[in-house]
N, CA, C and O atoms as CSV, one atom per row, in Angstrom:
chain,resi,resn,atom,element,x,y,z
A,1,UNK,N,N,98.919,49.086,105.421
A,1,UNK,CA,C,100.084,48.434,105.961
A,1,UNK,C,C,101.314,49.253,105.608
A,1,UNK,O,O,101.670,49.330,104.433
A,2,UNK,N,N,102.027,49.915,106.655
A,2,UNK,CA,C,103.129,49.807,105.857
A,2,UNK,C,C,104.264,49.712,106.005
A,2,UNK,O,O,104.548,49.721,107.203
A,3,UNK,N,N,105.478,49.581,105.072
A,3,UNK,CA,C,106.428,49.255,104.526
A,3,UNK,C,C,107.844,49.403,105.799
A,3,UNK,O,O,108.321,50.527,105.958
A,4,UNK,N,N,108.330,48.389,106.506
A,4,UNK,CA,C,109.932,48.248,106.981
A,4,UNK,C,C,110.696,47.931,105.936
A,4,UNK,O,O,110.740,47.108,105.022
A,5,UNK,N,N,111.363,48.965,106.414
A,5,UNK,CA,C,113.071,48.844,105.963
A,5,UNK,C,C,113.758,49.065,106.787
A,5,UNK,O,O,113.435,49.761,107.750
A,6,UNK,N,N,115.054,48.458,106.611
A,6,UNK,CA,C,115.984,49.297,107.666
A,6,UNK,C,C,117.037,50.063,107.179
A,6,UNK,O,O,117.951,49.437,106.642
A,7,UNK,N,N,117.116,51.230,107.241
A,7,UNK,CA,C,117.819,52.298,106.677
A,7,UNK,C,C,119.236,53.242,107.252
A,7,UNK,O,O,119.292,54.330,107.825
A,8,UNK,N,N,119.978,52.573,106.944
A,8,UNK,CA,C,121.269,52.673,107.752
A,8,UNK,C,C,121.225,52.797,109.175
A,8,UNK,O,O,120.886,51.803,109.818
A,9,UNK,N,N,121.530,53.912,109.801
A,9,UNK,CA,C,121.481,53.812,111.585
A,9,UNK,C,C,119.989,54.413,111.979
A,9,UNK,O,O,119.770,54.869,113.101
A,10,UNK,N,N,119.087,54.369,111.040
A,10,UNK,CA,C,117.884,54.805,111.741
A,10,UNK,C,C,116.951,53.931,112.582
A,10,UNK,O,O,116.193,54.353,113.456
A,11,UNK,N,N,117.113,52.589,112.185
A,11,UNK,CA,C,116.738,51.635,113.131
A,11,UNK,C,C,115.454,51.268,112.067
A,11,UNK,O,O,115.567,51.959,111.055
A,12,UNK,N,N,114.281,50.382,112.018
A,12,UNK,CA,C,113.413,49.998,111.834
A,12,UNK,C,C,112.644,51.519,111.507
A,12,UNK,O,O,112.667,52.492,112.261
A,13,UNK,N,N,111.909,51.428,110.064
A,13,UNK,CA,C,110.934,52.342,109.909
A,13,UNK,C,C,110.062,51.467,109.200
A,13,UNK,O,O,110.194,50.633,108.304
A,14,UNK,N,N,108.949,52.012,110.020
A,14,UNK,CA,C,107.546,51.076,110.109
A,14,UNK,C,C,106.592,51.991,109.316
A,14,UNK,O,O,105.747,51.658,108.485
A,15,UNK,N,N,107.023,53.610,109.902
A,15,UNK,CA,C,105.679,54.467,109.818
A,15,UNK,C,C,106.036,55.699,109.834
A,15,UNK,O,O,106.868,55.831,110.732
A,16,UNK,N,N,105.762,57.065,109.094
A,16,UNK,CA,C,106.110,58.150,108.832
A,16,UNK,C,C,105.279,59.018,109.864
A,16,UNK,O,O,104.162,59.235,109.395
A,17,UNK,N,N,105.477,59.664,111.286
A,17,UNK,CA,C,104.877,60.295,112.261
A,17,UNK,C,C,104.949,61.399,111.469
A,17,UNK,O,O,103.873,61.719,110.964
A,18,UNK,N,N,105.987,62.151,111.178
A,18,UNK,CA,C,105.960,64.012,111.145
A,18,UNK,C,C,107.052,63.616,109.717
A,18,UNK,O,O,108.044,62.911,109.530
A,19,UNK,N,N,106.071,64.656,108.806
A,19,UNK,CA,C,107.338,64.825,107.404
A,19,UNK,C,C,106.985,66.279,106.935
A,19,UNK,O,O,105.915,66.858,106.746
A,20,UNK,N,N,108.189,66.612,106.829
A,20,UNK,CA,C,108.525,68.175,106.441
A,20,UNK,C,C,109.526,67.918,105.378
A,20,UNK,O,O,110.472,67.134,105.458
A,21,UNK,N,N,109.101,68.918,104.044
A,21,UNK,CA,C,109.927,69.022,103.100
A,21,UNK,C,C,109.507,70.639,102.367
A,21,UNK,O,O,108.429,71.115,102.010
A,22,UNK,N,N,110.896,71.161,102.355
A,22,UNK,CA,C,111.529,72.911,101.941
A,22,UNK,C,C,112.206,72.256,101.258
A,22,UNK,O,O,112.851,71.255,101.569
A,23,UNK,N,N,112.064,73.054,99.718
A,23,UNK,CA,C,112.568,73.253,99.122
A,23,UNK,C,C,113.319,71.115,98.521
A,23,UNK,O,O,112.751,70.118,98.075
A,24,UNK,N,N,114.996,71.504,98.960
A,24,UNK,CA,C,115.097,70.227,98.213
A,24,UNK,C,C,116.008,69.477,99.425
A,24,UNK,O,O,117.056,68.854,99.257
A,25,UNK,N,N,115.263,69.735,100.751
A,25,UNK,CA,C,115.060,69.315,101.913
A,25,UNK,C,C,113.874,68.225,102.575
A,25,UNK,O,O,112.663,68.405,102.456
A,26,UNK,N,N,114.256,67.522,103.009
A,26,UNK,CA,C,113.075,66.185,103.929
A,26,UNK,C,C,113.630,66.094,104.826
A,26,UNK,O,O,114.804,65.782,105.026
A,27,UNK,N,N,112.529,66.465,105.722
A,27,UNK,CA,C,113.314,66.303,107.169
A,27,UNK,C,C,111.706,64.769,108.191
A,27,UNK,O,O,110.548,64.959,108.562
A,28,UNK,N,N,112.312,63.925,108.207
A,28,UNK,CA,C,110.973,62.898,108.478
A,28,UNK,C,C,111.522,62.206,110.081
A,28,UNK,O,O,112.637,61.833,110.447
A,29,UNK,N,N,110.288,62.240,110.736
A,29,UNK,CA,C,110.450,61.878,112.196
A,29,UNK,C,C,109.901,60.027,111.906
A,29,UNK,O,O,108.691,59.819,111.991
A,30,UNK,N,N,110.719,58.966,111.624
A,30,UNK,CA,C,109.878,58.047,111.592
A,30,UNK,C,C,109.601,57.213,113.034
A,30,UNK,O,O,110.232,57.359,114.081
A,31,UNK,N,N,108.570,56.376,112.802
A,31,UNK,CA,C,108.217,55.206,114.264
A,31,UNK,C,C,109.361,54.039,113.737
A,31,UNK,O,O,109.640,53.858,112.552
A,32,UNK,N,N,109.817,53.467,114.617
A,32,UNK,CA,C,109.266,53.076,116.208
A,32,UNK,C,C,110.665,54.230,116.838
A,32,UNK,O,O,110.196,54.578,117.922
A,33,UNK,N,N,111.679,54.751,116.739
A,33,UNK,CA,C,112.794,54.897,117.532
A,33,UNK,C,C,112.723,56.690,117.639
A,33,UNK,O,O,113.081,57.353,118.613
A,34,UNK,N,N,112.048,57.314,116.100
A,34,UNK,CA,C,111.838,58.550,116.467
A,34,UNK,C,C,112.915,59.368,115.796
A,34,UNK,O,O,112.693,60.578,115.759
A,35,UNK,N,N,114.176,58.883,115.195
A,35,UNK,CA,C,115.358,59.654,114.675
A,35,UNK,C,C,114.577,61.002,114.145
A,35,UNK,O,O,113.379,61.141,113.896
A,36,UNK,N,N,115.536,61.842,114.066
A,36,UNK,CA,C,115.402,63.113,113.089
A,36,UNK,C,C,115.922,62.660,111.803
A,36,UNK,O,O,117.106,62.323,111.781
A,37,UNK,N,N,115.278,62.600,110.789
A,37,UNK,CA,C,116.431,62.364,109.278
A,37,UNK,C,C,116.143,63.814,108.673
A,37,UNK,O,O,115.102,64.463,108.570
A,38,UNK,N,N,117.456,64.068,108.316
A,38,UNK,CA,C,117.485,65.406,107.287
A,38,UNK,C,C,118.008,64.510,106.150
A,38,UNK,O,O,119.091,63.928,106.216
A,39,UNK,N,N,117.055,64.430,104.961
A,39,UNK,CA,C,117.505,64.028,103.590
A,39,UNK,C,C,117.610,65.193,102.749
A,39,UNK,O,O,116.753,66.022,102.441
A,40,UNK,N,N,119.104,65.074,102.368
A,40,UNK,CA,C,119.608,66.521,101.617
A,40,UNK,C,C,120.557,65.931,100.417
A,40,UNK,O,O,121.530,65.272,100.784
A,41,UNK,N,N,120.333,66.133,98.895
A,41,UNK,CA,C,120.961,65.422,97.867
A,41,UNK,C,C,121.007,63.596,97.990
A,41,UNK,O,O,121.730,62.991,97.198
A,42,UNK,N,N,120.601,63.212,98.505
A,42,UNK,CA,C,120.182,61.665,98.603
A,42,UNK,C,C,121.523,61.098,99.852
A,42,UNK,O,O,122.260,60.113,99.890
A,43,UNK,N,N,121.338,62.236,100.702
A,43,UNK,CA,C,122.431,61.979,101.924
A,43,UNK,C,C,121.459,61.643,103.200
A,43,UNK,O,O,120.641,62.507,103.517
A,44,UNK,N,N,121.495,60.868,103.672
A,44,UNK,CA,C,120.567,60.728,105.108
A,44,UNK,C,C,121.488,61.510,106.390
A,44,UNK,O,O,122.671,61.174,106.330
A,45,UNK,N,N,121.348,61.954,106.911
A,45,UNK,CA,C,121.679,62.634,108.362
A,45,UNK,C,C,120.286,62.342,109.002
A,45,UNK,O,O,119.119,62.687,108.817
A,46,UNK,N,N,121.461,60.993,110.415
A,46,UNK,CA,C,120.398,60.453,111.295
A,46,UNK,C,C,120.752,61.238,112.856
A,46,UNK,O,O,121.926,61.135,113.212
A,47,UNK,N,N,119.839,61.978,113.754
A,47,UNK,CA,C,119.832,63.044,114.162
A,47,UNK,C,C,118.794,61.768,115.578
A,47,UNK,O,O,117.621,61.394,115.604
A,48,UNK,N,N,120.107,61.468,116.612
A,48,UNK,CA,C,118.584,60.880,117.836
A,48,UNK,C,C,117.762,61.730,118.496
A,48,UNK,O,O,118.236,62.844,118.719
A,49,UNK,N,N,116.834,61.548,118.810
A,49,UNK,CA,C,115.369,62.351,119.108
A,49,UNK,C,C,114.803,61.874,120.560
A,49,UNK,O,O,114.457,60.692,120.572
A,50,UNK,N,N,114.681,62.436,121.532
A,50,UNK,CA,C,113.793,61.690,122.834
A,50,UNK,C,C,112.515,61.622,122.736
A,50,UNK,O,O,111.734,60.853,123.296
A,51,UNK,N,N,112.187,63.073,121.463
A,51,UNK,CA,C,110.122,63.316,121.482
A,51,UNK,C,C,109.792,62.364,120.765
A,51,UNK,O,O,110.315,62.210,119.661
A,52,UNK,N,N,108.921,61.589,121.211
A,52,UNK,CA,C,108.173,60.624,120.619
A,52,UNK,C,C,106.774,60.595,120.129
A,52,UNK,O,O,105.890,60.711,120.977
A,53,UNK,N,N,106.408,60.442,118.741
A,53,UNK,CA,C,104.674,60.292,118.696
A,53,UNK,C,C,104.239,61.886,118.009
A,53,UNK,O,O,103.074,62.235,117.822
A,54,UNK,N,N,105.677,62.879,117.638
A,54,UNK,CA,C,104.961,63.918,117.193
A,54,UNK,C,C,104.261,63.857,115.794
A,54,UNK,O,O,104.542,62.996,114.960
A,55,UNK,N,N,103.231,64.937,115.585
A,55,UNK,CA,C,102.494,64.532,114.360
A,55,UNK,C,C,103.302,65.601,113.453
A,55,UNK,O,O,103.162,65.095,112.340
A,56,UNK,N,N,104.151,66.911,113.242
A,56,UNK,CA,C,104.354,67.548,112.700
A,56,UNK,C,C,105.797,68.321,112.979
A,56,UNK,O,O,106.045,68.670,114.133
A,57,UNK,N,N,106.411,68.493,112.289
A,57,UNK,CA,C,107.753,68.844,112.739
A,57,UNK,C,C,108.638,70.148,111.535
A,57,UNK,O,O,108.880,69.864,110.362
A,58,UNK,N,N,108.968,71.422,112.125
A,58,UNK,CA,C,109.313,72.268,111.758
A,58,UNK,C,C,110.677,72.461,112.134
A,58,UNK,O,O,111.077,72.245,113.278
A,59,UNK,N,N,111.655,73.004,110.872
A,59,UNK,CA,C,112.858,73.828,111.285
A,59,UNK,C,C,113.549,74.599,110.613
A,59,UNK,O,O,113.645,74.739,109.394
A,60,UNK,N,N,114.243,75.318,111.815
A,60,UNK,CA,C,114.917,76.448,111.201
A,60,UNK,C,C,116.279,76.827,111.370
A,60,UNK,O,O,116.583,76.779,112.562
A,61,UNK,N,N,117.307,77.220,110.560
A,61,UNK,CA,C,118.887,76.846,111.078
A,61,UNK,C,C,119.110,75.734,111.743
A,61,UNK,O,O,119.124,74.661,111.141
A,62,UNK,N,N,119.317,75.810,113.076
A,62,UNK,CA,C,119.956,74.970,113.428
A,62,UNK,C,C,118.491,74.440,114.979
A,62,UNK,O,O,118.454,73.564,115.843
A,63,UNK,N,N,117.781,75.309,114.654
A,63,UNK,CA,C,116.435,74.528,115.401
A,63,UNK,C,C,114.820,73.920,114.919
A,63,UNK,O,O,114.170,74.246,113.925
A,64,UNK,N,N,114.495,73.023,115.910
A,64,UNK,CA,C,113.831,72.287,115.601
A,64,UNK,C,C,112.476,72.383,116.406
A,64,UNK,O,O,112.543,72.658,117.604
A,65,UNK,N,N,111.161,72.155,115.768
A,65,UNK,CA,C,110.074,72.073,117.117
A,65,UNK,C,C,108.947,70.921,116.371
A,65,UNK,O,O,108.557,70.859,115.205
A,66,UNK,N,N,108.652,70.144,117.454
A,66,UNK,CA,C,108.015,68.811,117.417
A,66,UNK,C,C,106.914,69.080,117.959
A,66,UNK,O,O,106.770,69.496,119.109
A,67,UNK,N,N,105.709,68.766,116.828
A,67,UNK,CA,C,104.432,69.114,117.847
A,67,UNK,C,C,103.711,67.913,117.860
A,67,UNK,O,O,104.058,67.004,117.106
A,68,UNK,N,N,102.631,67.768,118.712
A,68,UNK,CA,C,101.763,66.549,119.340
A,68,UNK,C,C,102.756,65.460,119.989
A,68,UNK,O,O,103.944,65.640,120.258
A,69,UNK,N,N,101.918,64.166,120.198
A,69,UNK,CA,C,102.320,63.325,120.911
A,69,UNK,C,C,101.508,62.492,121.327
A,69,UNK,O,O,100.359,62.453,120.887
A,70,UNK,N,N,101.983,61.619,122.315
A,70,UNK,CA,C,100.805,60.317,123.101
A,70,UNK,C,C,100.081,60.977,123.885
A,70,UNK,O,O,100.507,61.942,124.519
A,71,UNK,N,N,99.041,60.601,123.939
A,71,UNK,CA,C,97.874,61.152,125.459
A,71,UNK,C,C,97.892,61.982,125.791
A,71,UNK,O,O,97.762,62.878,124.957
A,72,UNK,N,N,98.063,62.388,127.256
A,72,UNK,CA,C,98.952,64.472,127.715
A,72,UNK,C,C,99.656,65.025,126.758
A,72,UNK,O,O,99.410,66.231,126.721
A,73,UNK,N,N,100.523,64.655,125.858
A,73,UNK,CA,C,101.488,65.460,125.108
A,73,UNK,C,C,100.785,65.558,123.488
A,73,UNK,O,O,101.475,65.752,122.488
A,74,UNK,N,N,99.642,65.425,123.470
A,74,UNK,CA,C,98.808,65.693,122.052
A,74,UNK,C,C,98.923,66.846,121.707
A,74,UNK,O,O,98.956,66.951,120.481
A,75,UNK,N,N,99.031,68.166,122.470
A,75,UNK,CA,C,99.091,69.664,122.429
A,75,UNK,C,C,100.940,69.823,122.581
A,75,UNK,O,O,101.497,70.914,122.702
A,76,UNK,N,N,101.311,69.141,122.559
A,76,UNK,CA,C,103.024,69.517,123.652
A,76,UNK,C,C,103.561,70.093,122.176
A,76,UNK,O,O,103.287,69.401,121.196
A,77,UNK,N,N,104.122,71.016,122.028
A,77,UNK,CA,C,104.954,71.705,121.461
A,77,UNK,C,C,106.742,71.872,122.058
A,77,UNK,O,O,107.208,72.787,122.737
A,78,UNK,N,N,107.570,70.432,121.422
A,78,UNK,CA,C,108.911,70.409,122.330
A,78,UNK,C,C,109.769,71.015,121.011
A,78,UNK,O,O,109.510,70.948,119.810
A,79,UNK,N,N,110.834,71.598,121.686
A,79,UNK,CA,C,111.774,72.620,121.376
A,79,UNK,C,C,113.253,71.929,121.313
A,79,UNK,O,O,113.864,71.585,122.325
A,80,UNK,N,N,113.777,71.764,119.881
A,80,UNK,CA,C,115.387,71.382,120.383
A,80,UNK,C,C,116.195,71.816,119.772
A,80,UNK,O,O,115.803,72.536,118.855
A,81,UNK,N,N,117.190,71.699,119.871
A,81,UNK,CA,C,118.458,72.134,119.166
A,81,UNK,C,C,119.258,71.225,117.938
A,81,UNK,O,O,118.871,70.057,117.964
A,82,UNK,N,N,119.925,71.400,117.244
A,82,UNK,CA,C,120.285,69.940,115.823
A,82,UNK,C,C,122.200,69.979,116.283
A,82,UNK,O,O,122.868,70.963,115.966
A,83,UNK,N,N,122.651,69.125,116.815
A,83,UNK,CA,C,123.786,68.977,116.385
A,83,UNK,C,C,124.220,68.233,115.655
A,83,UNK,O,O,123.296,67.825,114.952
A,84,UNK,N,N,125.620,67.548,115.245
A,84,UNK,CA,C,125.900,66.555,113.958
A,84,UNK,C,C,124.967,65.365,114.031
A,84,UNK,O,O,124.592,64.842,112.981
A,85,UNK,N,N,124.480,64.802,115.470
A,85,UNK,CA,C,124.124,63.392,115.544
A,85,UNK,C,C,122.625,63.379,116.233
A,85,UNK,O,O,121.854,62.425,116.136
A,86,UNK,N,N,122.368,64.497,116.887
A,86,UNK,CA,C,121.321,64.452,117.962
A,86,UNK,C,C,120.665,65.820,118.192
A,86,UNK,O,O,121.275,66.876,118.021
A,87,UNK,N,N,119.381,65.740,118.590
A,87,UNK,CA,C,118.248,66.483,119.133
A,87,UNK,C,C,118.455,66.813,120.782
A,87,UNK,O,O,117.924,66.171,121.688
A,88,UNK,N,N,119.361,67.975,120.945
A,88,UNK,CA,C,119.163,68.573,122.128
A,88,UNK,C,C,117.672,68.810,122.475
A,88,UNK,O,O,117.103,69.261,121.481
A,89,UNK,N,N,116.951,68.685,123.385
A,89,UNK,CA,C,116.004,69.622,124.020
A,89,UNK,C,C,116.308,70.375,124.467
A,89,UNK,O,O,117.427,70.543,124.951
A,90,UNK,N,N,114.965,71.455,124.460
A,90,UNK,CA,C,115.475,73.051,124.632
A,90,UNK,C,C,114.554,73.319,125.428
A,90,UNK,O,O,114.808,74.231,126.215
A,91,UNK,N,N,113.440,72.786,125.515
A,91,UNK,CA,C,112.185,73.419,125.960
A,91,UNK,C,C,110.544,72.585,125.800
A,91,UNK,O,O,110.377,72.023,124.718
A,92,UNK,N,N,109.623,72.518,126.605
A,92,UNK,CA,C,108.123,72.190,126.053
A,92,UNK,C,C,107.668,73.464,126.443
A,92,UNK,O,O,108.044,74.237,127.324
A,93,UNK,N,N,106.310,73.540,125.153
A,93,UNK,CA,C,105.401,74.389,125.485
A,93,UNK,C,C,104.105,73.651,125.183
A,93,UNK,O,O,104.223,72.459,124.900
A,94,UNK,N,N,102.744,74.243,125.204
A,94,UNK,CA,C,101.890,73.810,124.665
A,94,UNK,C,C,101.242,74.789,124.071
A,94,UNK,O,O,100.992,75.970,124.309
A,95,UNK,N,N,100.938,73.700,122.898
A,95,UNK,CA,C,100.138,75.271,121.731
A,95,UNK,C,C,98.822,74.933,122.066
A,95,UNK,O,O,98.498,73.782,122.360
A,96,UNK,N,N,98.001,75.935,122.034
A,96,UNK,CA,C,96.454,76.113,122.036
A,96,UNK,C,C,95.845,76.738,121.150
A,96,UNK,O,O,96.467,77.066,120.140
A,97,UNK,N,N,94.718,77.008,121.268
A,97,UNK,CA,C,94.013,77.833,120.473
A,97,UNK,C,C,94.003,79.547,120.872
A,97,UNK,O,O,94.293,79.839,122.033
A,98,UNK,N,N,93.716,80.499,120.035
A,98,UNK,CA,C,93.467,81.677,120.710
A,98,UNK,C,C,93.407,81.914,122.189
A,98,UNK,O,O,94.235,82.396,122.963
A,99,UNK,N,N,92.342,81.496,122.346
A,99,UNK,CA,C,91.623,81.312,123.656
A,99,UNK,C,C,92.184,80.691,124.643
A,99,UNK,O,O,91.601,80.760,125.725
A,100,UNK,N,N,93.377,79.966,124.565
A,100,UNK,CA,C,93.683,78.955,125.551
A,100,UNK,C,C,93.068,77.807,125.834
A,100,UNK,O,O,93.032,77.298,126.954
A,101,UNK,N,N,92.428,77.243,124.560
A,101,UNK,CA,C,91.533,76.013,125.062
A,101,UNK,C,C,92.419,75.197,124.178
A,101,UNK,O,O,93.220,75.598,123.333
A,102,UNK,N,N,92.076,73.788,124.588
A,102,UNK,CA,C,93.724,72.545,123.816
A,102,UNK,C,C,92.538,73.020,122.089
A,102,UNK,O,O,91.637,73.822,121.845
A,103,UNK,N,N,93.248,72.011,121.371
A,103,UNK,CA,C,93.125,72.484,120.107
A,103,UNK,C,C,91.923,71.519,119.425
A,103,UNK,O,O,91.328,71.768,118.377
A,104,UNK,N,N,91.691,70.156,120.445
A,104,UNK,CA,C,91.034,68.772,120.322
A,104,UNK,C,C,91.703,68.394,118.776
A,104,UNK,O,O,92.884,68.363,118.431
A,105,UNK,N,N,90.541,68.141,118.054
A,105,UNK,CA,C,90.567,67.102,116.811
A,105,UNK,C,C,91.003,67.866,115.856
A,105,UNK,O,O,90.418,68.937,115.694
A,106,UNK,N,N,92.254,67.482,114.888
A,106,UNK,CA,C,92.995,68.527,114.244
A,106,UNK,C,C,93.655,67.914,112.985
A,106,UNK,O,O,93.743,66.703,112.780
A,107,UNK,N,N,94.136,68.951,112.114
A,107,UNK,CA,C,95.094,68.166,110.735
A,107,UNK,C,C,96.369,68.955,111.759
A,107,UNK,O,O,96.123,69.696,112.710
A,108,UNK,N,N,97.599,68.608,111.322
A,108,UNK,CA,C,98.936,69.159,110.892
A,108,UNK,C,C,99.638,68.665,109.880
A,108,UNK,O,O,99.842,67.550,109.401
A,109,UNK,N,N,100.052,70.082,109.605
A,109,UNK,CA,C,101.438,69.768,108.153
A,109,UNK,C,C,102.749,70.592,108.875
A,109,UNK,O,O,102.526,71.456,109.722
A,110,UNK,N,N,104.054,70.261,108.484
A,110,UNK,CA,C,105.096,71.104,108.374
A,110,UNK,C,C,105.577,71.307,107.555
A,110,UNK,O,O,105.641,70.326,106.814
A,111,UNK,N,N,106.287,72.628,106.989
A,111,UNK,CA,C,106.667,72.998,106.053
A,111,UNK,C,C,107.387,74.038,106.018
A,111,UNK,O,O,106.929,75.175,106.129
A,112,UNK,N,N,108.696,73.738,105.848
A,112,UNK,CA,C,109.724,74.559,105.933
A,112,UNK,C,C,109.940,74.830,108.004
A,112,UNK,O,O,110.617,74.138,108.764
A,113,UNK,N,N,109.185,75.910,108.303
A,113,UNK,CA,C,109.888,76.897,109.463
A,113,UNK,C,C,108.569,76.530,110.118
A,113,UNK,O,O,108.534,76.611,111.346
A,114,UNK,N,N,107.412,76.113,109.431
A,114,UNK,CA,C,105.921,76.551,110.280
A,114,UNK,C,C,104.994,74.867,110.281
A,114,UNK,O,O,104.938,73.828,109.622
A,115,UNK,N,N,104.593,75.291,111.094
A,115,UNK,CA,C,103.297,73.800,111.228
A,115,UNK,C,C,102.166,74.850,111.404
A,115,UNK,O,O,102.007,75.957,111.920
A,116,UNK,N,N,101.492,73.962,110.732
A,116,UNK,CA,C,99.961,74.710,110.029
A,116,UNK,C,C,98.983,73.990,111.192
A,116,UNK,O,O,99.657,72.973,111.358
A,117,UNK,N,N,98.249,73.893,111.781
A,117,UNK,CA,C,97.384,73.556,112.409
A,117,UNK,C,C,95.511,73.622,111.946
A,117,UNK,O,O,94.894,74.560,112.452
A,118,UNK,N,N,94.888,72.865,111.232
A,118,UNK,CA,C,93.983,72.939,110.901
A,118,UNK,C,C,92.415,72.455,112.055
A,118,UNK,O,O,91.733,71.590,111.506
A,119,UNK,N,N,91.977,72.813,113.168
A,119,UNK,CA,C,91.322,72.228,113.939
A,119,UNK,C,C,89.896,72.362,113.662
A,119,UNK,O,O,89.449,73.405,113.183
A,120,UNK,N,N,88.875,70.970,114.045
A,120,UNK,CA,C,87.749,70.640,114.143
A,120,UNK,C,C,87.327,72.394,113.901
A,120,UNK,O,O,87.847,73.301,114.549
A,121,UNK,N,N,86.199,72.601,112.742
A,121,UNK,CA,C,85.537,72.014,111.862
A,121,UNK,C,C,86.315,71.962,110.367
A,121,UNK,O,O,85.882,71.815,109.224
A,122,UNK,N,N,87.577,72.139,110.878
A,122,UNK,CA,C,88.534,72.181,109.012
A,122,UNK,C,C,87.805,73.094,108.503
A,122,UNK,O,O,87.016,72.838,107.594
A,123,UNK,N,N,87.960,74.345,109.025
A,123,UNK,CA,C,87.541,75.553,107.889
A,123,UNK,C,C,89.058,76.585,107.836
A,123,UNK,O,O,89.362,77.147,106.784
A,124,UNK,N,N,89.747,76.700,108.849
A,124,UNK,CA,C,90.885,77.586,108.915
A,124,UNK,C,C,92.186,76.867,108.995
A,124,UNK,O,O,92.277,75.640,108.969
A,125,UNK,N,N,93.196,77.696,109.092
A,125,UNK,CA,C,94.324,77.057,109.227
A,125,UNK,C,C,94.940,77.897,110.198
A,125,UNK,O,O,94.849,79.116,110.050
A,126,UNK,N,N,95.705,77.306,111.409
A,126,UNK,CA,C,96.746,78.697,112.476
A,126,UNK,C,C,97.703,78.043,112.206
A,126,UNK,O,O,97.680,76.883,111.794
A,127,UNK,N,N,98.959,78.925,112.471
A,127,UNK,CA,C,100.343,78.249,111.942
A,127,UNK,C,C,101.381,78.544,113.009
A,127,UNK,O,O,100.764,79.003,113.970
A,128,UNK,N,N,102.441,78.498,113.225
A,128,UNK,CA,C,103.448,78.392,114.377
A,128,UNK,C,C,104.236,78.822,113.853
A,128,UNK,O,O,104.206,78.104,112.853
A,129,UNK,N,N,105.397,79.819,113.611
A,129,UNK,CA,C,106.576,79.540,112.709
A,129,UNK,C,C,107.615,79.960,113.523
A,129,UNK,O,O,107.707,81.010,114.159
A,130,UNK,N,N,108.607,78.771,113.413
A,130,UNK,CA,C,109.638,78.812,114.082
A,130,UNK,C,C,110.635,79.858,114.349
A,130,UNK,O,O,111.289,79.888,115.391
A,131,UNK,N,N,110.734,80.623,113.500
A,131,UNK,CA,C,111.809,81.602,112.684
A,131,UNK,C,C,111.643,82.967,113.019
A,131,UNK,O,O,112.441,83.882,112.814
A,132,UNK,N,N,109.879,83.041,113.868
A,132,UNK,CA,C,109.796,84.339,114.146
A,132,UNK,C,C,110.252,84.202,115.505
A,132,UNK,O,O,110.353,85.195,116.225
């Protein structure tokens, strides 16, 4: 089960979708509304978001990339920009495997610049990094 609160303008957090933490940085995508929070010295910066449902979330300066999603957008790799309040979109892509085949049954982490991608049989890890 877990835990609502409501946490200044982020709206209802039910559930932690995508959490990334660098250094003495948290950057957490929560359900139901999706905000971006950058927690930096025990400051919340609430950041609105349109991608919904991502499992992993990377960034770098002043950009951002959201991976997975609902149904079709399980592979979607969306692209945005950070201003004071909000998540420009910039772009979708979709990440695959080498080969171009979707990625199916998978872990993700983010961390720092990169999302790690661990897919069915969990022996390797491929990573994404934003920054290159």
């Amino acid at each position: 089960m877990a835990l609502r609160r409501r946490a200044g303008d982020t709206g209802w957090i039910t559930d932690c979708y995508a959490l990334n933490v660098s250094g003495a940085v948290a950057w957490a995508c929560p359900y139901t509304d999706f905000p971006l929070l950058e927690i930096r010295s025990g400051r919340v910066t609430v950041r609105t978001n349109t991608v919904q449902g991502a499992k992993a979330v990377a960034v770098h300066g002043g950009r951002v990339a959201f991976f997975g999603g609902y149904g079709e957008d399980a592979d979607r790799l969306a692209h945005g920009e950070l201003t004071g309040t909000t998540v420009e979109a910039a772009g979708v892509s979709v990440l695959t495997l080498p080969d171009g085949t979707p990625s199916g049954r998978r872990r993700t982490v983010g961390r720092g610049s990169r999302i790690y991608v661990q897919v069915e049989p969990f022996t390797e890890w491929g990573v994404y990094d934003l920054s290159g």
